[in-house]
C-alpha positions in Angstrom: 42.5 -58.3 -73.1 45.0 -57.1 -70.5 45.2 -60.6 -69.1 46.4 -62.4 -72.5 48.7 -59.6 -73.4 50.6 -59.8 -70.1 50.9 -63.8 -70.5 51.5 -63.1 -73.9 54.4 -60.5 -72.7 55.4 -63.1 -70.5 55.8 -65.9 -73.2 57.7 -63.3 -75.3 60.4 -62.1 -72.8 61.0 -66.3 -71.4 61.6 -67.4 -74.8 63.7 -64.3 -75.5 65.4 -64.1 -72.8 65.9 -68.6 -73.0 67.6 -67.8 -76.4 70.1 -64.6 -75.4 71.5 -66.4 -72.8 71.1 -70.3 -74.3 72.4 -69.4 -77.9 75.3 -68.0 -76.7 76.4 -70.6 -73.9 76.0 -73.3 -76.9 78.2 -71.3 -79.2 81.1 -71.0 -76.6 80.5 -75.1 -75.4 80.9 -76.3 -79.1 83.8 -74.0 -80.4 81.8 -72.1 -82.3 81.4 -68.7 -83.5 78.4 -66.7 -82.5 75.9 -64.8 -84.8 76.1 -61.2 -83.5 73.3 -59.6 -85.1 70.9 -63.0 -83.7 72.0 -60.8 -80.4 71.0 -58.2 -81.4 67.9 -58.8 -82.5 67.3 -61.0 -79.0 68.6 -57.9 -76.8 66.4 -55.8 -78.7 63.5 -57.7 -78.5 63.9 -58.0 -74.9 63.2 -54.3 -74.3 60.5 -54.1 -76.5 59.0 -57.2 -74.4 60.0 -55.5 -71.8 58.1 -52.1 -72.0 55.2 -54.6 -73.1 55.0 -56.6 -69.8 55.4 -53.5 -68.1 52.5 -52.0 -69.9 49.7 -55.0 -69.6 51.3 -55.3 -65.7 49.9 -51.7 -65.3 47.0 -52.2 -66.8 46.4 -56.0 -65.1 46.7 -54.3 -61.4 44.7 -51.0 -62.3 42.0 -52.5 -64.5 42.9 -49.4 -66.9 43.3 -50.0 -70.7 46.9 -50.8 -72.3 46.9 -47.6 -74.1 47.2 -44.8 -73.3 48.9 -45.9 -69.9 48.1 -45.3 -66.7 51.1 -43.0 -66.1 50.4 -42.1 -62.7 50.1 -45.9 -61.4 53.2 -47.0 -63.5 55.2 -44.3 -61.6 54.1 -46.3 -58.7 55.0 -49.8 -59.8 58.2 -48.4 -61.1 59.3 -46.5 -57.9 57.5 -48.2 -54.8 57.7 -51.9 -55.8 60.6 -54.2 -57.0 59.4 -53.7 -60.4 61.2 -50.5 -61.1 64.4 -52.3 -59.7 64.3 -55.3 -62.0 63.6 -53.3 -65.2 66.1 -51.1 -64.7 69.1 -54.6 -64.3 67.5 -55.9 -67.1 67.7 -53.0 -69.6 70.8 -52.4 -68.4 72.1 -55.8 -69.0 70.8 -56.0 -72.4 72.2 -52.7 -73.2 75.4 -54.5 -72.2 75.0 -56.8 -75.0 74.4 -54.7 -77.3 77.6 -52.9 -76.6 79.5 -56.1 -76.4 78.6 -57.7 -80.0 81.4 -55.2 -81.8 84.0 -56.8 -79.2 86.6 -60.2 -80.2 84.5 -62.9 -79.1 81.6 -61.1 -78.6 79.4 -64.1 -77.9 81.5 -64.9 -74.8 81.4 -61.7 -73.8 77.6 -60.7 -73.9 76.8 -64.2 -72.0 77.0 -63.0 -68.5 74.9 -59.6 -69.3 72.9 -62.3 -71.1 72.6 -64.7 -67.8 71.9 -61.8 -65.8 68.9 -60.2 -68.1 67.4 -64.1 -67.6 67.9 -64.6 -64.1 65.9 -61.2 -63.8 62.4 -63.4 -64.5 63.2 -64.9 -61.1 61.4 -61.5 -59.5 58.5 -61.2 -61.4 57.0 -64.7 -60.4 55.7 -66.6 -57.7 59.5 -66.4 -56.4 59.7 -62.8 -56.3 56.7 -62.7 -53.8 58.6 -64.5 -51.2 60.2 -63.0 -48.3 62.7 -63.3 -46.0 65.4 -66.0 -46.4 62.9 -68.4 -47.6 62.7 -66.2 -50.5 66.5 -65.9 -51.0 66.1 -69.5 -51.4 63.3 -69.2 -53.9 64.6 -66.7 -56.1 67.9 -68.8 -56.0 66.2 -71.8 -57.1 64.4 -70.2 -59.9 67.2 -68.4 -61.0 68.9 -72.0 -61.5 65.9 -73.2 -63.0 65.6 -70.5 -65.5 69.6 -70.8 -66.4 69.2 -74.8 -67.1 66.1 -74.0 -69.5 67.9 -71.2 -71.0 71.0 -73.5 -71.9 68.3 -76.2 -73.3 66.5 -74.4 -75.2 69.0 -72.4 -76.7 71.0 -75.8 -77.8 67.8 -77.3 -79.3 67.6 -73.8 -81.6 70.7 -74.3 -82.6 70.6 -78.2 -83.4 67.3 -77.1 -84.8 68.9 -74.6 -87.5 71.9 -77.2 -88.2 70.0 -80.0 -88.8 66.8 -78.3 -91.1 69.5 -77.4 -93.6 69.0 -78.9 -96.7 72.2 -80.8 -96.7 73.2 -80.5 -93.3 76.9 -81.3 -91.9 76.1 -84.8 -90.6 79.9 -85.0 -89.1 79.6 -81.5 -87.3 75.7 -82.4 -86.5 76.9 -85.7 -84.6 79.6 -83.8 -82.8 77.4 -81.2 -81.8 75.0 -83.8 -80.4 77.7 -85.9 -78.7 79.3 -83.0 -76.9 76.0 -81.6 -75.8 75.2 -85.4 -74.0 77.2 -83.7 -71.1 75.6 -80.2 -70.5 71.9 -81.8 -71.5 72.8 -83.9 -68.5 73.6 -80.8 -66.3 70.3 -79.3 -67.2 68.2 -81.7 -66.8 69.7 -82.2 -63.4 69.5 -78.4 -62.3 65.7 -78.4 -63.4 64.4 -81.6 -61.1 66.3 -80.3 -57.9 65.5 -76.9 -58.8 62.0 -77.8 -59.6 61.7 -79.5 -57.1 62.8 -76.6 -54.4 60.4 -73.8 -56.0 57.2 -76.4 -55.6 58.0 -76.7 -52.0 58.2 -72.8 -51.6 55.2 -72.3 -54.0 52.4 -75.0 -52.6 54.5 -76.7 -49.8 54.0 -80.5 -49.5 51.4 -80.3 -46.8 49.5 -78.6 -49.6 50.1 -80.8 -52.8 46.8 -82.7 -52.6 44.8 -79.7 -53.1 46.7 -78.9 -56.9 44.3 -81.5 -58.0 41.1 -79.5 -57.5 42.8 -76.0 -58.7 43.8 -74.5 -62.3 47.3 -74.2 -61.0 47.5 -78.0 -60.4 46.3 -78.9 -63.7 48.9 -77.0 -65.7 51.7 -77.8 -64.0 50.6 -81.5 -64.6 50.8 -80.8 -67.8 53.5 -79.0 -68.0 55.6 -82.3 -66.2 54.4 -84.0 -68.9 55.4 -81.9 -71.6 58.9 -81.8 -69.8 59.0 -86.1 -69.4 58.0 -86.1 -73.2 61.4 -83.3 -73.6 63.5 -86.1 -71.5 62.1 -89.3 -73.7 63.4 -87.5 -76.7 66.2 -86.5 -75.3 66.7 -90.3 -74.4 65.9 -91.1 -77.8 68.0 -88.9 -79.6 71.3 -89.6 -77.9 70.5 -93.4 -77.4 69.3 -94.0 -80.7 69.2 -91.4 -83.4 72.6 -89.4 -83.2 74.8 -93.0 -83.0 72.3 -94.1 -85.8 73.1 -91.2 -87.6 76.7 -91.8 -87.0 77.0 -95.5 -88.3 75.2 -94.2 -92.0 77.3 -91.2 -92.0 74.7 -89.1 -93.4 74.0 -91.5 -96.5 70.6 -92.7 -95.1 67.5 -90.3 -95.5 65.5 -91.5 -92.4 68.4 -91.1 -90.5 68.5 -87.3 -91.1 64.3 -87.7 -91.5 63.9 -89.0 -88.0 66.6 -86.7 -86.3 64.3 -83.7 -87.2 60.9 -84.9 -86.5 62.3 -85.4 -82.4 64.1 -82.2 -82.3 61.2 -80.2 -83.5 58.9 -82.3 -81.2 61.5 -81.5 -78.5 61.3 -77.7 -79.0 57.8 -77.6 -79.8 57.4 -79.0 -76.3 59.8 -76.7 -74.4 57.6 -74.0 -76.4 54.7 -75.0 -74.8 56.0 -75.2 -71.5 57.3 -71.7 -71.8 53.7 -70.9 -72.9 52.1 -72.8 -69.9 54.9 -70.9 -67.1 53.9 -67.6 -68.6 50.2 -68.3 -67.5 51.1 -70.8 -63.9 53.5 -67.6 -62.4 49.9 -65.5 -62.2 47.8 -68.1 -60.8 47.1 -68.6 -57.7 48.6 -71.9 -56.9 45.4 -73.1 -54.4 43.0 -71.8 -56.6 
Protein backbone atom coordinates (compact mmCIF):
# COMPACT_ATOMS: atom_id res chain seq x y z
CA UNK A 1 0.00 0.00 0.00
CA UNK A 2 2.67 2.44 0.97
CA UNK A 3 4.20 2.24 -2.47
CA UNK A 4 0.92 3.36 -4.47
CA UNK A 5 0.12 6.02 -1.98
CA UNK A 6 3.50 7.65 -2.26
CA UNK A 7 3.23 7.60 -6.29
CA UNK A 8 -0.21 8.54 -5.69
CA UNK A 9 1.13 11.55 -3.36
CA UNK A 10 3.50 12.16 -5.97
CA UNK A 11 0.89 12.42 -8.94
CA UNK A 12 -1.13 14.73 -6.56
CA UNK A 13 1.45 17.38 -5.53
CA UNK A 14 2.96 17.49 -9.77
CA UNK A 15 -0.31 18.18 -10.99
CA UNK A 16 -1.00 20.58 -8.12
CA UNK A 17 1.79 22.16 -8.07
CA UNK A 18 1.70 22.18 -12.53
CA UNK A 19 -1.54 24.21 -12.06
CA UNK A 20 -0.50 26.87 -9.10
CA UNK A 21 2.28 27.98 -10.93
CA UNK A 22 0.84 27.28 -14.85
CA UNK A 23 -2.71 28.91 -14.15
CA UNK A 24 -1.41 31.86 -12.96
CA UNK A 25 1.59 32.44 -15.58
CA UNK A 26 -1.41 31.96 -18.35
CA UNK A 27 -3.65 34.53 -16.63
CA UNK A 28 -0.83 37.26 -16.56
CA UNK A 29 0.37 36.22 -20.55
CA UNK A 30 -3.26 36.75 -21.85
CA UNK A 31 -4.41 39.84 -19.90
CA UNK A 32 -6.51 38.15 -17.86
CA UNK A 33 -7.78 38.26 -14.42
CA UNK A 34 -6.95 35.36 -12.19
CA UNK A 35 -9.50 33.24 -10.04
CA UNK A 36 -8.23 33.75 -6.50
CA UNK A 37 -10.05 31.14 -4.65
CA UNK A 38 -8.78 28.39 -7.73
CA UNK A 39 -5.37 29.51 -5.62
CA UNK A 40 -6.52 28.78 -2.96
CA UNK A 41 -7.80 25.73 -3.25
CA UNK A 42 -4.32 24.72 -5.35
CA UNK A 43 -2.12 26.20 -2.31
CA UNK A 44 -4.16 24.26 -0.05
CA UNK A 45 -4.14 21.27 -1.61
CA UNK A 46 -0.43 21.41 -1.88
CA UNK A 47 -0.03 21.00 1.84
CA UNK A 48 -2.33 18.48 2.27
CA UNK A 49 -0.27 16.58 -0.56
CA UNK A 50 2.35 17.51 1.02
CA UNK A 51 1.95 15.99 4.62
CA UNK A 52 0.68 12.99 2.44
CA UNK A 53 4.00 12.40 0.52
CA UNK A 54 5.72 12.95 3.62
CA UNK A 55 3.69 10.32 5.33
CA UNK A 56 3.83 7.29 2.62
CA UNK A 57 7.87 8.58 2.28
CA UNK A 58 8.11 7.50 5.96
CA UNK A 59 6.45 4.67 5.75
CA UNK A 60 8.15 3.56 2.03
CA UNK A 61 11.84 3.80 3.79
CA UNK A 62 10.79 2.26 7.28
CA UNK A 63 8.43 -0.44 6.04
CA UNK A 64 5.96 0.87 8.91
CA UNK A 65 2.30 1.42 8.24
CA UNK A 66 0.91 5.07 6.97
CA UNK A 67 -0.96 5.46 10.19
CA UNK A 68 -0.18 5.95 12.89
CA UNK A 69 3.30 7.34 11.77
CA UNK A 70 6.43 6.44 12.48
CA UNK A 71 7.19 9.60 14.48
CA UNK A 72 10.58 8.85 15.58
CA UNK A 73 11.84 8.01 11.85
CA UNK A 74 9.99 11.12 10.36
CA UNK A 75 12.02 13.26 12.94
CA UNK A 76 14.85 11.80 11.08
CA UNK A 77 13.84 12.42 7.49
CA UNK A 78 12.78 15.84 8.55
CA UNK A 79 15.95 16.91 10.48
CA UNK A 80 18.99 14.79 9.00
CA UNK A 81 18.05 14.65 5.30
CA UNK A 82 17.13 17.35 2.69
CA UNK A 83 13.58 16.42 3.21
CA UNK A 84 13.00 18.61 6.17
CA UNK A 85 14.61 21.50 4.15
CA UNK A 86 12.36 21.22 1.08
CA UNK A 87 9.09 20.96 3.02
CA UNK A 88 9.67 23.64 5.06
CA UNK A 89 10.40 26.25 1.25
CA UNK A 90 7.47 24.67 0.02
CA UNK A 91 4.97 25.30 2.85
CA UNK A 92 6.29 28.36 3.14
CA UNK A 93 5.89 29.34 -0.39
CA UNK A 94 2.42 28.29 -0.55
CA UNK A 95 1.67 30.00 2.66
CA UNK A 96 2.90 32.99 0.58
CA UNK A 97 0.09 32.54 -1.82
CA UNK A 98 -2.27 32.32 0.31
CA UNK A 99 -1.45 35.62 1.84
CA UNK A 100 -1.01 37.19 -1.59
CA UNK A 101 -4.66 36.36 -3.11
CA UNK A 102 -6.31 39.41 -0.97
CA UNK A 103 -3.56 41.69 -2.72
CA UNK A 104 -4.26 44.07 -6.44
CA UNK A 105 -3.28 41.60 -8.88
CA UNK A 106 -2.98 38.88 -6.78
CA UNK A 107 -2.39 36.33 -9.54
CA UNK A 108 0.90 38.14 -10.44
CA UNK A 109 1.79 38.37 -7.23
CA UNK A 110 1.40 34.60 -5.93
CA UNK A 111 3.36 33.40 -9.24
CA UNK A 112 6.81 33.51 -7.99
CA UNK A 113 5.80 31.82 -4.44
CA UNK A 114 3.96 29.66 -6.99
CA UNK A 115 7.32 28.92 -9.25
CA UNK A 116 9.17 28.40 -6.17
CA UNK A 117 6.62 25.74 -4.41
CA UNK A 118 7.09 23.84 -8.09
CA UNK A 119 10.65 24.02 -8.55
CA UNK A 120 10.79 22.38 -4.97
CA UNK A 121 9.86 18.70 -6.85
CA UNK A 122 13.37 19.19 -8.33
CA UNK A 123 14.75 17.61 -4.76
CA UNK A 124 12.68 14.84 -4.18
CA UNK A 125 13.69 12.97 -7.48
CA UNK A 126 16.34 11.33 -9.25
CA UNK A 127 17.88 15.09 -9.35
CA UNK A 128 17.91 15.58 -5.83
CA UNK A 129 20.17 12.45 -5.29
CA UNK A 130 22.94 14.04 -7.26
CA UNK A 131 25.92 15.55 -5.86
CA UNK A 132 28.42 17.93 -6.33
CA UNK A 133 28.18 20.30 -9.31
CA UNK A 134 26.94 17.72 -11.48
CA UNK A 135 23.95 17.91 -9.32
CA UNK A 136 23.69 21.73 -9.43
CA UNK A 137 23.30 21.03 -13.00
CA UNK A 138 20.60 18.37 -12.46
CA UNK A 139 18.47 20.08 -10.15
CA UNK A 140 18.79 23.07 -12.57
CA UNK A 141 17.64 21.23 -15.44
CA UNK A 142 14.73 19.75 -13.71
CA UNK A 143 13.82 22.79 -12.22
CA UNK A 144 13.50 24.16 -15.93
CA UNK A 145 11.84 21.12 -16.90
CA UNK A 146 9.19 21.24 -14.29
CA UNK A 147 8.61 25.21 -14.98
CA UNK A 148 7.91 24.53 -18.88
CA UNK A 149 5.38 21.61 -17.90
CA UNK A 150 3.93 23.77 -15.33
CA UNK A 151 3.25 26.69 -17.95
CA UNK A 152 1.72 23.86 -20.38
CA UNK A 153 -0.27 22.33 -18.45
CA UNK A 154 -1.68 25.15 -16.72
CA UNK A 155 -2.59 26.87 -20.33
CA UNK A 156 -4.29 23.58 -21.61
CA UNK A 157 -6.65 23.92 -18.12
CA UNK A 158 -7.45 26.93 -18.99
CA UNK A 159 -8.21 26.51 -22.83
CA UNK A 160 -9.82 23.44 -21.48
CA UNK A 161 -12.41 25.43 -19.21
CA UNK A 162 -12.85 28.22 -22.07
CA UNK A 163 -13.61 26.14 -24.68
CA UNK A 164 -16.09 23.20 -22.80
CA UNK A 165 -18.44 26.18 -22.20
CA UNK A 166 -21.50 25.71 -23.73
CA UNK A 167 -21.30 28.65 -25.95
CA UNK A 168 -17.79 29.53 -25.62
CA UNK A 169 -16.15 32.98 -26.72
CA UNK A 170 -14.92 31.82 -30.11
CA UNK A 171 -13.18 35.43 -30.71
CA UNK A 172 -11.45 35.39 -27.13
CA UNK A 173 -10.84 31.34 -27.61
CA UNK A 174 -8.81 32.12 -30.98
CA UNK A 175 -6.92 34.91 -29.27
CA UNK A 176 -6.04 32.92 -26.50
CA UNK A 177 -4.83 30.21 -28.78
CA UNK A 178 -2.86 32.51 -31.12
CA UNK A 179 -1.06 34.26 -28.30
CA UNK A 180 -0.14 31.12 -26.62
CA UNK A 181 1.63 29.79 -30.19
CA UNK A 182 4.63 31.77 -28.68
CA UNK A 183 5.07 30.54 -24.98
CA UNK A 184 3.87 26.79 -26.31
CA UNK A 185 6.96 27.26 -28.38
CA UNK A 186 9.16 28.26 -25.32
CA UNK A 187 7.99 25.12 -23.47
CA UNK A 188 8.35 22.81 -25.64
CA UNK A 189 11.82 24.07 -26.26
CA UNK A 190 12.83 24.11 -22.42
CA UNK A 191 11.46 20.48 -22.07
CA UNK A 192 13.76 18.63 -25.09
CA UNK A 193 17.00 20.51 -23.88
CA UNK A 194 16.05 20.08 -20.41
CA UNK A 195 15.00 16.56 -20.99
CA UNK A 196 17.50 16.01 -22.61
CA UNK A 197 20.21 17.20 -19.81
CA UNK A 198 18.42 15.19 -16.79
CA UNK A 199 18.68 11.69 -19.01
CA UNK A 200 22.31 12.24 -19.39
CA UNK A 201 22.73 12.77 -15.49
CA UNK A 202 20.04 9.99 -14.78
CA UNK A 203 21.40 6.85 -17.10
CA UNK A 204 24.31 8.68 -18.98
CA UNK A 205 24.70 7.78 -22.68
CA UNK A 206 27.15 4.98 -22.15
CA UNK A 207 24.21 3.45 -20.36
CA UNK A 208 21.14 4.01 -22.64
CA UNK A 209 21.17 0.57 -24.18
CA UNK A 210 20.47 -1.11 -21.02
CA UNK A 211 16.79 1.07 -20.50
CA UNK A 212 15.62 -1.48 -22.87
CA UNK A 213 15.82 -4.42 -20.57
CA UNK A 214 14.69 -2.41 -17.32
CA UNK A 215 11.15 -1.00 -16.06
CA UNK A 216 12.60 2.45 -16.05
CA UNK A 217 13.28 2.23 -19.86
CA UNK A 218 9.98 1.12 -20.68
CA UNK A 219 8.12 4.07 -19.04
CA UNK A 220 10.00 6.62 -20.15
CA UNK A 221 9.44 5.18 -23.69
CA UNK A 222 6.15 5.70 -23.06
CA UNK A 223 6.18 8.57 -21.56
CA UNK A 224 8.11 10.14 -25.05
CA UNK A 225 5.37 8.98 -26.70
CA UNK A 226 2.71 10.35 -24.74
CA UNK A 227 4.76 13.77 -24.99
CA UNK A 228 5.19 13.38 -29.23
CA UNK A 229 1.35 12.67 -29.20
CA UNK A 230 1.11 16.30 -26.76
CA UNK A 231 3.37 17.93 -29.75
CA UNK A 232 1.22 16.43 -32.77
CA UNK A 233 -1.79 18.08 -31.21
CA UNK A 234 -0.23 20.87 -30.52
CA UNK A 235 0.75 20.96 -34.25
CA UNK A 236 -2.65 20.28 -35.09
CA UNK A 237 -4.39 22.66 -33.10
CA UNK A 238 -2.39 25.81 -34.12
CA UNK A 239 -1.85 24.53 -37.82
CA UNK A 240 -5.26 23.52 -38.36
CA UNK A 241 -8.06 23.83 -35.85
CA UNK A 242 -7.68 27.40 -34.18
CA UNK A 243 -7.23 29.18 -37.98
CA UNK A 244 -10.19 26.77 -38.86
CA UNK A 245 -11.98 27.99 -36.18
CA UNK A 246 -11.11 31.51 -37.05
CA UNK A 247 -12.37 31.44 -40.86
CA UNK A 248 -16.13 30.05 -39.40
CA UNK A 249 -16.10 32.46 -36.62
CA UNK A 250 -17.65 30.11 -34.38
CA UNK A 251 -20.77 29.37 -36.74
CA UNK A 252 -19.53 25.79 -37.54
CA UNK A 253 -20.20 23.04 -34.85
CA UNK A 254 -17.26 20.66 -35.80
CA UNK A 255 -15.11 23.50 -35.60
CA UNK A 256 -15.77 24.05 -31.87
CA UNK A 257 -16.43 19.86 -31.89
CA UNK A 258 -12.94 19.12 -33.09
CA UNK A 259 -11.19 21.88 -31.03
CA UNK A 260 -12.28 19.97 -27.79
CA UNK A 261 -11.72 16.45 -28.69
CA UNK A 262 -7.56 17.52 -29.15
CA UNK A 263 -7.37 19.59 -26.15
CA UNK A 264 -8.86 17.03 -23.88
CA UNK A 265 -6.66 14.37 -25.74
CA UNK A 266 -3.83 16.90 -25.14
CA UNK A 267 -4.40 17.13 -21.36
CA UNK A 268 -5.40 13.67 -20.88
CA UNK A 269 -1.89 12.87 -22.20
CA UNK A 270 0.14 15.38 -20.07
CA UNK A 271 -2.09 13.59 -17.18
CA UNK A 272 -0.64 10.52 -17.93
CA UNK A 273 2.69 11.62 -18.12
CA UNK A 274 2.46 13.23 -14.75
CA UNK A 275 1.14 9.85 -13.64
CA UNK A 276 4.02 7.85 -15.29
CA UNK A 277 6.99 10.72 -13.63
CA UNK A 278 5.30 10.09 -10.30
CA UNK A 279 6.21 6.34 -10.63
CA UNK A 280 9.96 6.71 -13.05
CA UNK A 281 11.49 9.34 -10.10
CA UNK A 282 11.45 5.91 -7.62
CA UNK A 283 12.77 3.56 -9.99
CA UNK A 284 15.84 2.62 -10.38
CA UNK A 285 16.74 3.75 -13.73
CA UNK A 286 19.10 0.24 -14.61
CA UNK A 287 16.73 -1.84 -13.12
Amino acid sequence: MAPFLLDLARFGLMTDLALLMGLPLFWWSMGMAGRGFVLAALALGGIALSALWLLASTAMMTGTPLLPPDWASMQILLTMTPIGSVLAVRILALVIVLAALPLPGSHRVALIPAAIAAATLAWTGHAGATEEMAGTIHRAADVAHIWAAAGWIGALAALCYAVMARNPDVPRVTHMLARFATFGTIFVATLIVSGLVNGAMIVGWTDLPALTGSRYGWLLAAKLALFGVMLALAAVNRWRLTPALERTKGNDPTAIAHLRLSLAVETAAALAILGLVSVIGTLDPLT
